[in-house]
C-alpha positions in Angstrom: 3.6 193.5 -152.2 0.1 194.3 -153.9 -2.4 191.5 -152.6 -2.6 188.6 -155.2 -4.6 189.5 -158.9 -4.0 193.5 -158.0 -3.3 195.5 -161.4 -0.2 197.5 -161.2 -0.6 200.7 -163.7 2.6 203.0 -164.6 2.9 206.0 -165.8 5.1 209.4 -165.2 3.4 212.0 -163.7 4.2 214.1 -160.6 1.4 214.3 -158.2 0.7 212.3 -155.3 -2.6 211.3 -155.4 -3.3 213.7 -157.6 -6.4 213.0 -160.2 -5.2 214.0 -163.7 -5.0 213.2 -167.3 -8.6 212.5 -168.6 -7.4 211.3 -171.6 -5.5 208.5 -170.0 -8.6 207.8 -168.1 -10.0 207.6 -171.1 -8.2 205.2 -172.4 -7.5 203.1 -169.9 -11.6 202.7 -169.7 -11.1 201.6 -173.5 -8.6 199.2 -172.4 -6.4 201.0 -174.2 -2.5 202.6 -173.4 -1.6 206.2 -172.8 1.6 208.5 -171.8 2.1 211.4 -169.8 5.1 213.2 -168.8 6.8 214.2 -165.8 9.3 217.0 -164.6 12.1 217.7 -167.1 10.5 215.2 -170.0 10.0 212.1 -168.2 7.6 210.0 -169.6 6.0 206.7 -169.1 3.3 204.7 -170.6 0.5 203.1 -169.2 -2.2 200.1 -170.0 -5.5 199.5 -167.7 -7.4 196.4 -168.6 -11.1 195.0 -167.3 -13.2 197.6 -167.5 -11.2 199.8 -164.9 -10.9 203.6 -165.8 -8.2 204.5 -163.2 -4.8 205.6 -164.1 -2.1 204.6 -161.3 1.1 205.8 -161.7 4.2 206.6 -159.8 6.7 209.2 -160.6 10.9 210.0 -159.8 11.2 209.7 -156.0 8.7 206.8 -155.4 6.1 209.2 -153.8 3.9 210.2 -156.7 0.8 208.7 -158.1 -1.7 210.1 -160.4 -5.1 208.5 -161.2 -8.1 209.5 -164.0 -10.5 211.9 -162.7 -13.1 209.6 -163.3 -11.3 206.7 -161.8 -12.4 203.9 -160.5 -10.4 201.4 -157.9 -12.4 198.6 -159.1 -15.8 197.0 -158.6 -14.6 194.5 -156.1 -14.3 197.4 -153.5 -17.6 197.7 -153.4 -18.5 194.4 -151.6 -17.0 195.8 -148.2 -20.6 198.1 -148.2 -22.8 195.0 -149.8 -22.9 196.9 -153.1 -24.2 200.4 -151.8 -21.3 202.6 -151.8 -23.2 205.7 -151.7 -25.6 204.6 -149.0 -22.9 203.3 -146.7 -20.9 206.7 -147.2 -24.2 208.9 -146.6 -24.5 206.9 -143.2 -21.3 207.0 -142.2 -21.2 210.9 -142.9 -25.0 211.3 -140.7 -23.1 209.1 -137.9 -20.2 211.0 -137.7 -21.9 214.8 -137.9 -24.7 213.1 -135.1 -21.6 212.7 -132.5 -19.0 215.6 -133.8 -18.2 217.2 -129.7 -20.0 220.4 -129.2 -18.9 223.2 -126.8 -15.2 225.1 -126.3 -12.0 223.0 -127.6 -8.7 223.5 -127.3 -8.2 222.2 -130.8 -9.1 225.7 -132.4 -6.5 227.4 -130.6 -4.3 229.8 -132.4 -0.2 231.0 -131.6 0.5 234.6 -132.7 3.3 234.5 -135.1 4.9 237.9 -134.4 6.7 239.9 -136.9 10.3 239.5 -137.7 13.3 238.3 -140.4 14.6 234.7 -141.1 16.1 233.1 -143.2 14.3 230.3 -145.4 15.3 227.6 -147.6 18.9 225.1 -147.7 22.0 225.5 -148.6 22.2 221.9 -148.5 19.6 220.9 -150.8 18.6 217.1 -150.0 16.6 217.5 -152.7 17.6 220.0 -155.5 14.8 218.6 -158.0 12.2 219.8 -155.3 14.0 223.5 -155.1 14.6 223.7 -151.4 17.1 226.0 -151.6 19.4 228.6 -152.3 18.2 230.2 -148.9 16.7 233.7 -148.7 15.7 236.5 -146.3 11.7 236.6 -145.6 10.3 239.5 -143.8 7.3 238.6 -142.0 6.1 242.5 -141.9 3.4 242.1 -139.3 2.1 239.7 -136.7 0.3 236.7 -137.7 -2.4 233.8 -136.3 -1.7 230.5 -137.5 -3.6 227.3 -135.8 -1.6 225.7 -133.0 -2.4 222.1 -134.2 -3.7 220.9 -137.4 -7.2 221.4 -138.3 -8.8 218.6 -136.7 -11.7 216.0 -137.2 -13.7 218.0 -134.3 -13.6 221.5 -136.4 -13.9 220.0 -139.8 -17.0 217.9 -138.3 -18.5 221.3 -137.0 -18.0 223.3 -140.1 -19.3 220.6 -142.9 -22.6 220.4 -140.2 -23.1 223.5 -140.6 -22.1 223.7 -143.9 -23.3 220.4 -145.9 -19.5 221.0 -147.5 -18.7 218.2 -150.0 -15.4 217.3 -150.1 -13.1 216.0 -153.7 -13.1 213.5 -152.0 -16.3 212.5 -151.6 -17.8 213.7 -154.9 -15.0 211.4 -156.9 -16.1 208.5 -154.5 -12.4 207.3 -153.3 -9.1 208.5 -152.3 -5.7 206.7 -151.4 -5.1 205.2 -148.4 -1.9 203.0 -147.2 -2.6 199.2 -147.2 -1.6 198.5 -143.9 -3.8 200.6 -142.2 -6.8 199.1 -144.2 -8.9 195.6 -142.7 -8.0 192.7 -144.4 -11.7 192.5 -146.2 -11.2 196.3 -147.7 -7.7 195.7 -148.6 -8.8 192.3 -150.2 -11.5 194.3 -152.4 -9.2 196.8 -153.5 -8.1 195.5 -157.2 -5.3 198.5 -158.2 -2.2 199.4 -156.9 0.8 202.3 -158.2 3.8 200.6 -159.2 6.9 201.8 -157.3 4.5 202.7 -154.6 2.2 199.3 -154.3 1.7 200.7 -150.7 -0.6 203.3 -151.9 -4.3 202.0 -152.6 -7.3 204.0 -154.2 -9.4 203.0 -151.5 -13.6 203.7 -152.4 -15.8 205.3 -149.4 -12.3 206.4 -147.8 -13.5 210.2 -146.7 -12.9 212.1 -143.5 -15.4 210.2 -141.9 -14.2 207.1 -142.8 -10.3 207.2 -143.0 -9.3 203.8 -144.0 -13.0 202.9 -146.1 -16.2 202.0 -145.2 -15.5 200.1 -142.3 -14.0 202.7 -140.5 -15.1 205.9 -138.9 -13.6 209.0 -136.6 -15.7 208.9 -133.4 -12.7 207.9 -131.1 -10.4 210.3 -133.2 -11.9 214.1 -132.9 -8.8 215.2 -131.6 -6.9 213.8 -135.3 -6.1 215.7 -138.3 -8.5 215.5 -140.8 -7.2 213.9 -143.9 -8.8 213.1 -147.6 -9.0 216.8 -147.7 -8.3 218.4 -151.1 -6.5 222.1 -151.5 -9.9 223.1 -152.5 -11.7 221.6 -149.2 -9.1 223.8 -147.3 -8.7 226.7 -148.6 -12.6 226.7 -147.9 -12.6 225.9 -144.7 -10.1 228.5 -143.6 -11.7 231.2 -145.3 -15.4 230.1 -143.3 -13.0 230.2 -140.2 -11.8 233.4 -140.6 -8.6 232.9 -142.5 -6.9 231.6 -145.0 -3.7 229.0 -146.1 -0.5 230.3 -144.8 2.0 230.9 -148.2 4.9 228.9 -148.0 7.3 231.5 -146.2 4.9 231.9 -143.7 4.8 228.6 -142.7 8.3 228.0 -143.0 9.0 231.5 -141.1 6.3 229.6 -138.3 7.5 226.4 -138.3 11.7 227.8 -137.2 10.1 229.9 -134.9 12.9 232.6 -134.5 15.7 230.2 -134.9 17.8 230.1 -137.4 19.9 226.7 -139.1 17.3 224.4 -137.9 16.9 221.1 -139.8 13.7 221.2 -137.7 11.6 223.5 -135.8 13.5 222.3 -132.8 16.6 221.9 -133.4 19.1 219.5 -135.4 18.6 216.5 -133.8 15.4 214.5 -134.2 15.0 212.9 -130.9 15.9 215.0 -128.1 16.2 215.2 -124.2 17.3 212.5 -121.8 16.2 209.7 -122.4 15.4 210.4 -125.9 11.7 211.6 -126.9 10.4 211.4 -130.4 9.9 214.7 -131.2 7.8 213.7 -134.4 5.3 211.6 -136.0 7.3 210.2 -138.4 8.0 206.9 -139.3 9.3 204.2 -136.9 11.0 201.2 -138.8 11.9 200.1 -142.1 9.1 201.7 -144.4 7.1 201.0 -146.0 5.7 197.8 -144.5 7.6 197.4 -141.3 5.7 200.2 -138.7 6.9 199.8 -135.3 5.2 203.2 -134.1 7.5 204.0 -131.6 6.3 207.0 -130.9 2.7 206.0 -129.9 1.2 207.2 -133.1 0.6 203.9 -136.1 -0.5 206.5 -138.3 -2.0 209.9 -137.3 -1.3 211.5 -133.5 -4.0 213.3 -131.9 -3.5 216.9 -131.4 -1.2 217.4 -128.6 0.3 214.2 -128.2 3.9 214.9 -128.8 4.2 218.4 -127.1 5.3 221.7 -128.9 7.7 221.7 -131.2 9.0 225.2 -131.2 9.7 228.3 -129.0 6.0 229.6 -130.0 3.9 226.9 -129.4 2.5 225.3 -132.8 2.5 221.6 -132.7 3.0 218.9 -135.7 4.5 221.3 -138.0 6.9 218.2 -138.8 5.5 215.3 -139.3 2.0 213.8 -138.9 0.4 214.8 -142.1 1.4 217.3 -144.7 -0.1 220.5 -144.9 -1.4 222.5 -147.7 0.1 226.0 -148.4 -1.2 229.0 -150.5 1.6 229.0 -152.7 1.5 227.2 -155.8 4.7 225.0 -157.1 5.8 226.2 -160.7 8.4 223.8 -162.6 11.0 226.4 -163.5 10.1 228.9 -161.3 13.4 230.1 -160.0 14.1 230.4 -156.8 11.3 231.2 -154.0 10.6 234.5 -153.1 8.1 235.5 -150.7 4.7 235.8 -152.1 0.8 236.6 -151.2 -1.7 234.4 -151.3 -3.0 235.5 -154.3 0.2 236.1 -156.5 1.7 233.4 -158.6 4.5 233.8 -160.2 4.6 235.1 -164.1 5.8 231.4 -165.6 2.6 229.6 -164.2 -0.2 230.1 -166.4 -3.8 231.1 -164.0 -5.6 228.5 -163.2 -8.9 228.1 -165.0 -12.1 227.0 -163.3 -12.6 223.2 -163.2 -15.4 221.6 -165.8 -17.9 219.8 -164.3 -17.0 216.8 -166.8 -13.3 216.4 -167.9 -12.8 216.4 -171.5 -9.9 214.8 -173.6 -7.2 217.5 -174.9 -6.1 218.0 -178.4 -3.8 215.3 -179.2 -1.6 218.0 -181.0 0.2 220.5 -179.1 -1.1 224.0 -179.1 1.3 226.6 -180.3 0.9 228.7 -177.0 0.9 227.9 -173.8 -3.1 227.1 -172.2 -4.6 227.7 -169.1 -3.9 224.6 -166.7 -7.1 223.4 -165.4 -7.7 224.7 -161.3 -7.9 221.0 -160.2 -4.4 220.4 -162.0 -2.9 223.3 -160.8 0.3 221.9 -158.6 0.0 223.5 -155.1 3.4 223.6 -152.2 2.8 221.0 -149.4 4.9 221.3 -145.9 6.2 219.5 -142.8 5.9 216.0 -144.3 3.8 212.8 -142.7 4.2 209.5 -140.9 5.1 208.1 -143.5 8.2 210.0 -144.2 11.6 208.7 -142.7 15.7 209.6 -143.8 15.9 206.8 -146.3 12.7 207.1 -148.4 10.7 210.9 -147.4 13.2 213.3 -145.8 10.7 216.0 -146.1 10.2 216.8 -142.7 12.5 219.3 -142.5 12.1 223.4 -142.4 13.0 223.9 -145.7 11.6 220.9 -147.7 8.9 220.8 -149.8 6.9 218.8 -151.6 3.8 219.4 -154.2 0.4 217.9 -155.1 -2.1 218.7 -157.3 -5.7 221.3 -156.1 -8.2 217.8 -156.2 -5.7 216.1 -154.6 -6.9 213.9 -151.3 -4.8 210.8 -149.4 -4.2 209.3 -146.1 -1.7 211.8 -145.0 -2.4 215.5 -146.1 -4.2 217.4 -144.2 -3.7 221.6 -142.9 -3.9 224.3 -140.9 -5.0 228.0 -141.1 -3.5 231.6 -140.6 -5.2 234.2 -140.0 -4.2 238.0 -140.4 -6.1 239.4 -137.3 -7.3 237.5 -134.0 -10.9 235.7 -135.3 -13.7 236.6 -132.6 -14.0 234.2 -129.8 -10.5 232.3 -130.6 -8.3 231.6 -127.5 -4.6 232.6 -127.7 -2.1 229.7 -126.6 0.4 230.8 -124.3 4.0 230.4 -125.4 4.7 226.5 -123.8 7.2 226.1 -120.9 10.7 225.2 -121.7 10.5 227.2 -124.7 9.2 224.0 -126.8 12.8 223.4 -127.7 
């Protein structure tokens, strides 16, 4: 359902979003072909024509996408900002920092996560290619902080004022956004599209500030998750808070909250209560076109909208838009085990630091194993998004998981923060009435 004279680019890779393969950038600027390959051997080939250096690609599942570091979405996006991509973006970014809220909010809020056993992971695995199970005891050996909501336009605002942080983001100049939530004049500009996910557009000036491109902004959305956020961008922005990514178990021990065979933090039933509430922002309809938004929310909720979701408090752990995790996603791995934030396990080479300017890699294979690059380093992602639903993204469950790559940025990923004692000056939340079950 790409708009008429879109390119449709394919190729097997395993991120969503995530910016990989210079080589196939490289060739698909030479108008050229390329290949990569996916989990267990998959492979795909690819061809970019006109002068466009983006590689779009959709993996198994219909929810990855991979694109050139140095890609481009195509000149004709540039016409939504009369040419000046850059300048539009800068005054977009100086509008947004001039009218981020000052003063106390509620949005920076944290739950204490108190010390305790569960048990992680599925039996049933809904999907065994994404290890979600078998399950396993976690001890959580001491009490925790994690944010009660998502981190949210209002704090992000806040830090990168007082920061002059540049998100991925920003410095590659696009990220992906859903068509439908785009105007008809940015959609119209955009000239690629990920086959087996045409939904999915690489969108140029689309930023924190801007969600959906340059002709959007965040002023009536404070109180949002902010998305087009990168692993990088938030593991920095925890640590100038304070804290730090939860690891997967943590969040997973979080988001049950003391229960135990939950499908989700509340319970095993989606919509709950009398007459039924939506518990989640996922998605309403037939996806990926037909978005009914039952529950309020066409795309992100704000903060608080649909009430706690467990016994302690935390809000949106399901649903609404992924979240990064501290733990990183290693094909072959074995099962999970509960990890620190700063231990990966012995099959995933260390990252190396990113290079300023990607370079092509040896056409032959290396007899032993290299360093993967930090911004292709696959990280764990949790709770799922909008745009998950039973038939097409069952991932909002406890137990499922999901994975993109460090420079990933899109539409729907965003985090929150844990923090191993109480930052200064951070409120609290008291555990919500009715137990948030």
């Amino acid at each position: 359902m790409a708009a008429k004279g879109r390119s449709w680019v394919a190729a097997a890779v395993v991120a969503l979003g995530c910016r990989a393969a210079s080589a196939a950038a490289a060739a698909a600027e030479a108008g050229g072909t390329c290949s990569a390959s996916g989990p267990g051997g998959s492979g795909g080939s690819c061809a970019a024509r006109g002068g466009r250096d983006g590689v779009l690609s959709s993996g198994g599942g219909g929810s990855s996408m991979s694109v050139g570091t140095d890609g481009d979405p195509g000149a004709g996006a540039a016409d939504i900002a009369g040419g000046d991509i850059a300048g539009r973006s800068a005054a977009l970014l100086a509008a947004a920092l001039a009218a981020v809220p000052r003063g106390d909010s509620e949005w920076a809020d944290v739950v204490r996560i108190p010390a305790g056993e569960a048990q992680l992971g599925a039996a049933r695995q809904h999907f065994p290619q994404d290890a979600e199970g078998p399950p396993h005891d976690y001890t959580q050996a001491r009490d925790l902080y994690m944010d009660k909501y998502e981190f949210s336009n209002e704090r992000w605002g806040r830090w990168v004022a007082g920061s002059a942080h540049v998100t991925d983001a920003e410095r590659y100049g696009w990220s992906f956004v859903h068509e439908l939530a785009l105007s008809p004049a940015t959609a119209a500009g955009v000239m690629q599209s990920v086959q087996g996910a045409e939904w999915w557009l690489p969108v140029r000036g689309a930023a924190w500030y801007a969600p959906e491109g340059l002709d959007s902004n965040v002023t009536a959305r404070w109180d949002h998750p902010v998305v087009h956020v990168s692993h990088a961008d938030a593991a920095a922005a925890c640590a100038a808070a304070g804290g730090r990514l939860p690891t997967e178990d943590e969040w997973e021990y979080a988001a049950r909250g003391g229960k135990r065979d939950r499908l989700y933090p509340w319970g095993n039933v989606l919509m709950t209560g009398s007459p039924k509430r939506h518990r989640a922002n996922v998605w309403q309809g037939v996806p990926p076109y037909n978005n009914t938004a039952e529950d309020g929310c066409a795309w992100t909720c704000p903060a608080g909208a649909l009430g706690p979701q467990n016994g302690w408090g935390l809000h949106h752990m399901a649903g609404n838009v992924w979240e990064w995790t501290a733990t990183r996603w290693c094909p072959g791995a074995g099962p999970r085990t509960a990890t620190d934030p700063a231990r990966m396990p012995p099959s995933c080479p260390r990252p190396t630091p990113p290079p300023r300017t990607r370079t092509t890699p040896p056409s032959t294979p290396t007899p032993t194993p290299t360093p993967t690059p930090a911004g292709d380093v696959e990280w764990v992602k949790k709770g799922g998004s909008f745009l998950c639903h039973v038939t097409s993204c069952y991932r909002y469950r406890c137990a499922a998981r999901d994975k993109n790559t460090a420079d990933t940025s899109a539409y729907n990923v965003g985090f929150r923060c844990v923090y191993d004692d109480l930052p200064p000056g951070r409120r609290v939340a008291a555990a919500p009435a009715g137990n948030g079950n």
